[in-house]
C-alpha positions in Angstrom: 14.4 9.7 -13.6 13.5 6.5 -12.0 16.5 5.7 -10.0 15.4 1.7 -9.4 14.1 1.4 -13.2 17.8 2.1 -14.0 19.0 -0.5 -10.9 16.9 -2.9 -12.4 18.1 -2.7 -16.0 21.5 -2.9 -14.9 20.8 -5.8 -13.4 19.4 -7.5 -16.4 22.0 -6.3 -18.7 24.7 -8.0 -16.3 22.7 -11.3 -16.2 22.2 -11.5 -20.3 25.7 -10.4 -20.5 26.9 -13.6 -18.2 24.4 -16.0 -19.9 26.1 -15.0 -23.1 29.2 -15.6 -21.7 28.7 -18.5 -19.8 30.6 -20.6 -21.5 33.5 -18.7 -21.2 33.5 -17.2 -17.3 35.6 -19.1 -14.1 33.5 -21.0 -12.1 34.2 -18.1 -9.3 32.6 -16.0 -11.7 29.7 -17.8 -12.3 28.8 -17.8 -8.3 28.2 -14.1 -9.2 26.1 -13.9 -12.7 23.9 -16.7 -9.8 23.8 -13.8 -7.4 23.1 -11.4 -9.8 20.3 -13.5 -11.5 19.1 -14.1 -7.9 19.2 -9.8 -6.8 17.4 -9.0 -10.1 14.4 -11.9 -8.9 14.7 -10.8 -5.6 14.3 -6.7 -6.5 11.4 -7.7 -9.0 9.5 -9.5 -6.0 10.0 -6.8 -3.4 9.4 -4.0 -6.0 6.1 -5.4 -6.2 5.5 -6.4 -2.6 6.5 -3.0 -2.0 3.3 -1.2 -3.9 1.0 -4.1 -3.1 1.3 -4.2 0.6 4.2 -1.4 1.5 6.5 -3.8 2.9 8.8 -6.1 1.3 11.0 -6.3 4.5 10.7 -10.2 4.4 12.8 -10.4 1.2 15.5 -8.8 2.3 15.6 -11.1 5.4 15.3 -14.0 3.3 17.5 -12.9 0.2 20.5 -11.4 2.8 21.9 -14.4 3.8 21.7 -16.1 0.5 23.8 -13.2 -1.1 26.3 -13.7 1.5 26.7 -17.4 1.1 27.0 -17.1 -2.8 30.0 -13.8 -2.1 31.7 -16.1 -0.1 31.4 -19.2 -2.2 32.5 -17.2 -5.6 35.7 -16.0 -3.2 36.6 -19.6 -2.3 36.7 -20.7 -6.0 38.7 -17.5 -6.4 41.3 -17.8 -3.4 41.0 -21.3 -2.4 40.9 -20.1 1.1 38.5 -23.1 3.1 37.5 -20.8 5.7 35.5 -18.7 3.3 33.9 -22.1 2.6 33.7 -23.0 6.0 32.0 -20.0 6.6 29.1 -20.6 4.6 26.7 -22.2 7.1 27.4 -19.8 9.6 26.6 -16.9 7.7 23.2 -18.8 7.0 22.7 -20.0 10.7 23.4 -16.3 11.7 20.8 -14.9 9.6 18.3 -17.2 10.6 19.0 -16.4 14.4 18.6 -12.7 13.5 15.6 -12.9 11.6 13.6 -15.1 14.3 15.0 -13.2 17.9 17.6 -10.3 17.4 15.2 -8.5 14.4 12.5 -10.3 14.0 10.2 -9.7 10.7 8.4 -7.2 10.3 11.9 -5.3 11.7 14.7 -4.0 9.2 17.7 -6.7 9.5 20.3 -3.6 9.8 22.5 -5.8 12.3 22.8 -8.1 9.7 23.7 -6.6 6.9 26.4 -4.4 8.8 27.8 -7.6 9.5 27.7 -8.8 5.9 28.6 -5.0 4.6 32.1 -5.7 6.8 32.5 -8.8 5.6 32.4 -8.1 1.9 35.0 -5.5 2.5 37.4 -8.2 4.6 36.7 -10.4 1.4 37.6 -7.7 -0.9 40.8 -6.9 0.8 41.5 -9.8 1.2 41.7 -10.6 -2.7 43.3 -7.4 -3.2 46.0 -9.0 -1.0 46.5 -12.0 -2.8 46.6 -9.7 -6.1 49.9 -8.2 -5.1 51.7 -11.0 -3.7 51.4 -13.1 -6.4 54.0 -13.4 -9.8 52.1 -12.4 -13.1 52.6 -10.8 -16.3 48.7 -10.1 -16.4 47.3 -6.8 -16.3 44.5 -6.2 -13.0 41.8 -5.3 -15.7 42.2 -9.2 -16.8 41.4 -10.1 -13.7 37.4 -10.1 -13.2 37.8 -9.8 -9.4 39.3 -7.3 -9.7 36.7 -5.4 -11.1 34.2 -7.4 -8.5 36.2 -6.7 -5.5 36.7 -2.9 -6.6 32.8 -2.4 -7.1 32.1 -4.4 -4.0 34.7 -2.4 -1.5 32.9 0.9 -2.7 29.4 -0.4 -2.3 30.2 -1.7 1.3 31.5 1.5 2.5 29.0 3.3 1.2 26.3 1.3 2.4 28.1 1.2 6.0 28.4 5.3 6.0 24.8 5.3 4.8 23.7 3.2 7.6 25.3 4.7 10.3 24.6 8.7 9.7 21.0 7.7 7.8 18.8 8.6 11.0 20.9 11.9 12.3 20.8 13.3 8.3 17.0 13.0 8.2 16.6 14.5 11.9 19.2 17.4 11.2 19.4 18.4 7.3 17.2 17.1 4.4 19.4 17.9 2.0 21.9 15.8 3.3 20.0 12.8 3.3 19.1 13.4 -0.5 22.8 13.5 -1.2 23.5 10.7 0.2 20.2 8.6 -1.0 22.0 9.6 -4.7 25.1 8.0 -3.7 23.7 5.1 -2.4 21.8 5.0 -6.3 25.3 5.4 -7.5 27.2 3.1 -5.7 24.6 -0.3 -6.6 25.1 1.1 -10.3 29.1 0.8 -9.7 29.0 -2.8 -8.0 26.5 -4.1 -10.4 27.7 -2.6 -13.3 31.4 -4.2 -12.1 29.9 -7.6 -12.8 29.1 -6.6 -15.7 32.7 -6.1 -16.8 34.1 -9.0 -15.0 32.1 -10.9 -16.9 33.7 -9.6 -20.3 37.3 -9.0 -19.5 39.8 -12.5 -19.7 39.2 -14.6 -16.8 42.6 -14.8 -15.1 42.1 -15.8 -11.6 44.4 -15.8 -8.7 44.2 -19.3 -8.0 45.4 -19.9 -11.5 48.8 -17.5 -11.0 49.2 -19.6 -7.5 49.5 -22.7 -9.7 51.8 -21.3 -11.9 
């Protein structure tokens, strides 16, 4: 099986599946079918960079900070918390300051996207928060966040354990590293394919219940 042939088509399904739906989605929402229209261009281009040259390193240095702008703008329209707004240019200047001195290009921006891994999981938490506190008769699977912020808190933790033990598992026992490559595989499936729900379930949003 083709592991990234399958990452790939669940990217496209979630971006039809928002498209459709367009209409319909929050405005937090549609921060993510951006983002997810953006990965899927994104994957495409480095897919092929990747076979034509070897290296699609640059993508990632380019595309990482523009992911992290859109998480955090599609979490201000959710929370209405300014810092996450406020946050925006940092996030942007801070990639750009790693990608010219701390890990320059043709380097792997790990330091970065540590930094964004543990900020998606602050962001996540952060919702989850807000999700108890607040009054509702809704039910959590009508809330598309929800689904977003559950996909997104496995994916981050994942990707951080991944990071951290990759080099010692390929040193020390092969068949560790292959276990863990399949979780990685397993976990974008589970954060993209979250979207792909959030996009179809009733879009109640916390800011809404705040309102009430």
């Amino acid at each position: 099986m083709n592991w990234y042939l399958v990452y790939l088509f669940i990217l496209a399904l979630a971006t039809m599946v928002g498209v459709f739906r367009f209409k319909v989605i929050s405005t937090s929402n549609k921060c993510f079918l951006l983002l997810v229209l953006i990965t899927l261009i994104v994957e495409i281009i480095a897919w092929q960079l990747a076979m034509k040259s070897g290296t699609n390193i640059i993508v990632y240095h380019i595309f990482t900070p523009m992911q992290c702008a859109l998480v955090l703008l599609g979490y201000y329209k959710e929370t209405k918390i300014k810092v996450f707004f406020y946050l925006i240019p940092f996030v942007i200047v801070l990639g750009t300051v790693t990608s010219i001195w701390i890990q320059p290009i043709p380097s792997f921006n790990s330091y970065y996207i540590c930094f964004e891994l543990f900020l998606f999981i602050f962001l996540a938490l952060t919702f989850f928060k807000r999700l108890l506190i607040i009054e509702t008769n809704q039910k959590l699977k009508n809330f598309p966040f929800f689904w977003i912020s559950s996909g997104m808190l496995i994916f981050s933790i994942t990707s951080i354990f991944d990071l951290g033990t990759h080099n010692f598992f390929i040193d020390s026992n092969t068949y560790l590293d292959i276990i863990l490559r399949y979780i990685r595989y397993f976990s974008n499936y589970i954060y993209y394919s979250s979207f792909i729900v959030a996009f179809l379930v009733k879009q109640n949003t916390i800011s809404d219940q705040y309102g009430k």
